[in-house]
C-alpha positions as CSV (number, residue, x, y, z in Angstrom):
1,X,12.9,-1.7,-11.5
2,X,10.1,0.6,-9.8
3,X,7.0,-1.2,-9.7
4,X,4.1,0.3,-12.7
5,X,0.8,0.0,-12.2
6,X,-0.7,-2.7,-14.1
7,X,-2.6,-0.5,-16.8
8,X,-5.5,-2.8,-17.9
9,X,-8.1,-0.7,-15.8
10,X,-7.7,1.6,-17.9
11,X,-9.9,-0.2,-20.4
12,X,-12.6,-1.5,-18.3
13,X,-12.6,1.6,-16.8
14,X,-16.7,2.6,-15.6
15,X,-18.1,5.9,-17.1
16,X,-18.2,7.3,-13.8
17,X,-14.1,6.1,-13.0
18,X,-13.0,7.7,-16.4
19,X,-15.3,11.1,-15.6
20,X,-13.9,11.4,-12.0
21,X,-10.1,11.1,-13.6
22,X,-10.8,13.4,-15.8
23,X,-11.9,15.8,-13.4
24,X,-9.2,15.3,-11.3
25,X,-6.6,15.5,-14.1
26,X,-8.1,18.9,-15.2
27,X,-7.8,20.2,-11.5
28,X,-4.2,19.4,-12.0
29,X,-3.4,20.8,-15.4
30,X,-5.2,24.0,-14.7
31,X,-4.0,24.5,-10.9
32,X,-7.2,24.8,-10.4
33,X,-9.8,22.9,-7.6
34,X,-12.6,21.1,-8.7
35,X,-15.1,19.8,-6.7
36,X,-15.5,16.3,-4.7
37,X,-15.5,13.1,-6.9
38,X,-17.3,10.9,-3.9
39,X,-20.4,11.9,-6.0
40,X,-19.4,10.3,-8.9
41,X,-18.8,6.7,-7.1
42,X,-20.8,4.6,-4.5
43,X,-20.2,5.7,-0.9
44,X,-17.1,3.9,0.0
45,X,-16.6,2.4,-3.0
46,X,-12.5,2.4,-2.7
47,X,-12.0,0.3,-5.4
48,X,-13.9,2.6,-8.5
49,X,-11.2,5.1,-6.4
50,X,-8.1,3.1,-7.1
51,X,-9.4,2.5,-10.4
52,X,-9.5,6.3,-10.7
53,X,-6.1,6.8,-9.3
54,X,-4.9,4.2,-11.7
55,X,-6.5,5.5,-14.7
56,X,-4.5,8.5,-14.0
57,X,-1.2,6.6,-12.9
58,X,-1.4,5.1,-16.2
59,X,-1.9,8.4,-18.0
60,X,1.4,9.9,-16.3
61,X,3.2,7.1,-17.1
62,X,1.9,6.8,-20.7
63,X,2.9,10.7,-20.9
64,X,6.4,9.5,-20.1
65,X,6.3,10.4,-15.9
66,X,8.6,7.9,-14.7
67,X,7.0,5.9,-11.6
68,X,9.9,5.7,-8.6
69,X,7.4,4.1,-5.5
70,X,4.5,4.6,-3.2
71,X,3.4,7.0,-0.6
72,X,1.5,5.5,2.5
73,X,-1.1,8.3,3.8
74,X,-3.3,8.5,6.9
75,X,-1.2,6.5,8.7
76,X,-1.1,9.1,11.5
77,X,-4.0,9.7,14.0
78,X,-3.8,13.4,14.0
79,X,-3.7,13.2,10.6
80,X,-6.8,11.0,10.2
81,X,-8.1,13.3,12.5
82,X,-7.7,16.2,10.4
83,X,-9.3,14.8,7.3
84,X,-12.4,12.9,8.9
85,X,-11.1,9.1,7.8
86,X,-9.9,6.5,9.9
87,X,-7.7,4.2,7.6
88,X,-4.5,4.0,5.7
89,X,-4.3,4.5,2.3
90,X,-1.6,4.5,-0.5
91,X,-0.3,6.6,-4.4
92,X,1.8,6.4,-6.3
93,X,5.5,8.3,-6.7
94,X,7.0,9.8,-9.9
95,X,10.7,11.3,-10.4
96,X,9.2,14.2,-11.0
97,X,7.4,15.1,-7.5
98,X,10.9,15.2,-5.9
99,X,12.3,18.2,-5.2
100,X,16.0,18.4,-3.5
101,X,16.7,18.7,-0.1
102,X,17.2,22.6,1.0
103,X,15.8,23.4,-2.4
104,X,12.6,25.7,-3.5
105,X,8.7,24.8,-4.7
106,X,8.3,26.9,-7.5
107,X,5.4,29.2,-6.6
108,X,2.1,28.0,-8.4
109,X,3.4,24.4,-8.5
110,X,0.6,23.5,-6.5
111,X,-2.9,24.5,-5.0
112,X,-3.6,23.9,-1.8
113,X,-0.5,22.7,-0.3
114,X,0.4,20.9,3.1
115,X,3.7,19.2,4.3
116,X,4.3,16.5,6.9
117,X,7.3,15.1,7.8
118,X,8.2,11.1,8.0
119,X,10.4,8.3,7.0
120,X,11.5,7.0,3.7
121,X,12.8,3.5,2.8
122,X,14.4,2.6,0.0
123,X,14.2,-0.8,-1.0
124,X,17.1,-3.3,-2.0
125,X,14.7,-6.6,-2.9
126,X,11.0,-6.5,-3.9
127,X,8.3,-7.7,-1.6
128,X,6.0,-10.1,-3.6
129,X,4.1,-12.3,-1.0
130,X,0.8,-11.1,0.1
131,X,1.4,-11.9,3.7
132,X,4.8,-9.6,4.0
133,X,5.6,-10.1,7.7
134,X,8.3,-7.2,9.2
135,X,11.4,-9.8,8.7
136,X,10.5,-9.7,5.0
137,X,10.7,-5.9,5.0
138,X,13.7,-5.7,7.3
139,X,15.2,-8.1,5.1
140,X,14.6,-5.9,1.8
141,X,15.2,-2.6,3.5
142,X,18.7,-0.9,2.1
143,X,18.2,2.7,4.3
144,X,16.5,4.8,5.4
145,X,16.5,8.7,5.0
146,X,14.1,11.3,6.7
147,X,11.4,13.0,4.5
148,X,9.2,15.8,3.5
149,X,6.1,15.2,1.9
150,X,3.8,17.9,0.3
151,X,0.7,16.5,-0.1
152,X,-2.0,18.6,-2.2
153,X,-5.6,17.9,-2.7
154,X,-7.3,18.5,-6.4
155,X,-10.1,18.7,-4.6
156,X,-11.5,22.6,-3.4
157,X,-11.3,23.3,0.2
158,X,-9.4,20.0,1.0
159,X,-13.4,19.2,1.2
160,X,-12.4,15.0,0.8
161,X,-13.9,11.9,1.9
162,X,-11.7,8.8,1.6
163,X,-13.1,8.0,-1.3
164,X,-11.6,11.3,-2.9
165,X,-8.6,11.3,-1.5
166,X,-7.7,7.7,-3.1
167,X,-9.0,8.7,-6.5
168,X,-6.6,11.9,-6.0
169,X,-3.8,9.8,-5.5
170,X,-3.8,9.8,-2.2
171,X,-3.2,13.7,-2.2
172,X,0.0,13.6,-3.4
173,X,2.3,16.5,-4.6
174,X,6.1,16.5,-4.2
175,X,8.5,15.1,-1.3
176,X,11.8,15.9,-0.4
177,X,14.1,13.8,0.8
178,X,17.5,13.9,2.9
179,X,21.0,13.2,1.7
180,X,22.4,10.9,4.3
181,X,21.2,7.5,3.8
182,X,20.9,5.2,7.3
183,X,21.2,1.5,7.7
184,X,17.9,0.0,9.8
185,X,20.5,-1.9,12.0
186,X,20.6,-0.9,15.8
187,X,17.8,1.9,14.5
188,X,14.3,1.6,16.1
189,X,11.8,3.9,14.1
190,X,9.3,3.3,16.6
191,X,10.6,5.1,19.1
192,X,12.5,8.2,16.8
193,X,11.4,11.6,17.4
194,X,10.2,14.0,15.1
195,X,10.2,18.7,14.9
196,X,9.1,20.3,12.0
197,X,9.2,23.9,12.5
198,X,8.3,26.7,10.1
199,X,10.8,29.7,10.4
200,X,12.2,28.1,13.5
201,X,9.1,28.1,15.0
202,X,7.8,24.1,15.9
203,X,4.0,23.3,13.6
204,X,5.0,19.5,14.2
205,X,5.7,17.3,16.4
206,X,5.5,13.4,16.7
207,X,7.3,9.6,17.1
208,X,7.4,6.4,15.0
209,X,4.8,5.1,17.3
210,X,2.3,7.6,16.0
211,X,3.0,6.1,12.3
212,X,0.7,2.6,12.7
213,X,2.9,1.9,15.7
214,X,6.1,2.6,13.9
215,X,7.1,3.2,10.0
216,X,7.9,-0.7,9.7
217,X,4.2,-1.6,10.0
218,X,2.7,0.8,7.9
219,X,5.4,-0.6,5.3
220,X,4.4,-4.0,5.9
221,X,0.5,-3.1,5.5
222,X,1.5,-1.5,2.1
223,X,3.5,-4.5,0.9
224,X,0.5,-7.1,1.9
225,X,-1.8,-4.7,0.2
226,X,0.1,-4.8,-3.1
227,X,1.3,-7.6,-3.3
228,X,-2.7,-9.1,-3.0
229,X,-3.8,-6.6,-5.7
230,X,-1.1,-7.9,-7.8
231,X,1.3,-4.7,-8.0
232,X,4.2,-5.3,-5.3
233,X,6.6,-3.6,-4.2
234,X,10.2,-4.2,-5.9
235,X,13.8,-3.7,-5.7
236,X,14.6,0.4,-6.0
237,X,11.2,1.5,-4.9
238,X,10.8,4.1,-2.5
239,X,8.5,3.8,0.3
240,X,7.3,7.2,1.9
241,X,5.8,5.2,4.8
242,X,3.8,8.5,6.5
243,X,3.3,11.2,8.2
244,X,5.1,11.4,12.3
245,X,2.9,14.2,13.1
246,X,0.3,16.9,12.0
247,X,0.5,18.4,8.6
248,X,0.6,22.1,8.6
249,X,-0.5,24.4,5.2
250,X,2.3,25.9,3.4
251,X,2.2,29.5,1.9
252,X,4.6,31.0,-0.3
253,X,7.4,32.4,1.3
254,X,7.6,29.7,3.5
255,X,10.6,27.2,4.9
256,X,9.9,24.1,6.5
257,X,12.6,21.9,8.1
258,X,12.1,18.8,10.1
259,X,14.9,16.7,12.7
260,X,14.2,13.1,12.7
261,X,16.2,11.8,15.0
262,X,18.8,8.9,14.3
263,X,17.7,9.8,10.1
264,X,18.8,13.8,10.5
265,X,17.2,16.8,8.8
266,X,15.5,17.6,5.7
267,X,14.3,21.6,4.5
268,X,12.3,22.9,1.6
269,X,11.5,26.6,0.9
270,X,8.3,28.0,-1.4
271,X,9.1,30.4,-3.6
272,X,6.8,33.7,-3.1
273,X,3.8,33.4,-6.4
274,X,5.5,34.5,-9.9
């Protein structure tokens, strides 16, 4: 079964964890920015921001959101780059972010919306052990398929700190994933190549090398990390193991369409505003 976050923060939750959830929940009710939660919790106090992003894990899934894997972000230099951080960090997936391959973002779904493209893994066997080494991932890899990600920030101006991006749940949205699912064997995701083009014209471009050296070792840092916080991985999950290459902003009207190569394409469209 996908892994669920282990609730019980939610209870001990600090004053200042619940009052930065909240904020960040009524950002994404209303569609609506609000403004950095780094103010709210020490400077670089990462875990009162998972606790955040758990409190509202735990909401979604209380609401009935049904929790499908985890999304590894700033695993990309350019992307780090771009956002002013200089480590990995990980969110959770629901059914609900996905949206199907060649299909359409409904306009107003989101607020401030960029897309990146990368590998996803599915996984056939849970990764419990906190020191996951890459024959314990090759081992519990079923395929492999190439993915969008939209990731959206809560936060106004995409004006984040670490800290804020990890209370927004790691700025997820929605992802999109291809149709053709690829065995890892005889595949090296280090060395595959990645376009992403808008219109036909190329925003993106990048390898498995600029993922933390390749895909499989930014999967294996997220399968040590929650395996030692006592959430792993487990059979069914999907891994979204991040981004290949620059994110670009998306406007309505958009369409996005990446080539991985060895994994094959994936497209998404957003619809002009209602």
């Amino acid at each position: 079964m996908p892994t669920v976050p282990d609730g019980s923060a939610q209870d001990a939750a600090s004053p200042a964890v619940v009052k930065a959830a909240d904020l960040l929940a009524e950002a994404a009710r209303n569609r609506a920015a609000c403004p950095p939660v780094r103010g709210l919790l020490d400077a670089g106090d990462l875990a009162s921001a998972y606790a955040v992003q758990r409190l509202n894990v735990r909401r979604g899934v209380d609401a009935g959101r049904r929790v499908v894997g985890r999304k590894i972000g700033l695993t990309s230099v350019a992307v780090q780059r771009q956002l002013g951080v200089d480590r990995p960090d990980f969110g959770t997936l629901f059914a609900d972010m996905g949206v199907p391959d060649g299909g359409e973002v409904p306009g107003g779904r989101l607020i401030q919306p960029k897309i990146e493209a990368e590998v996803a893994l599915v996984l056939a066997r849970g990764l419990p052990l906190p020191d996951c080494t890459l024959v314990d991932l090759l081992r519990a890899v079923d395929f492999a398929l190439p993915a969008l990600e939209i990731v959206d920030s809560r936060v106004t101006g995409w004006d984040i700190s670490l800290v804020d991006t990890v209370a927004d749940n790691a700025s997820s949205g929605l992802y999109v994933l291809g149709g053709a699912p690829v065995p890892l064997t005889g595949l090296d995701l280090r060395a595959v190549t990645m376009t992403m083009s808008r219109g036909g014209e190329p925003v993106s471009e990048g390898t498995g090398a600029d993922c933390l050296g390749s895909p499989l070792n930014a999967a294996v840092w997220l399968a040590a990390e929650l395996a030692g916080r006592g959430d792993p991985l487990r059979a069914g999950d999907l891994v979204l193991t991040g981004a290949l290459g620059p994110m670009a902003p998306a406007a309505p009207g958009d369409t996005f369409e990446a080539h991985i190569s060895g994994l094959g394409r994936v497209a998404v469209t957003f619809a002009e505003q209602p």
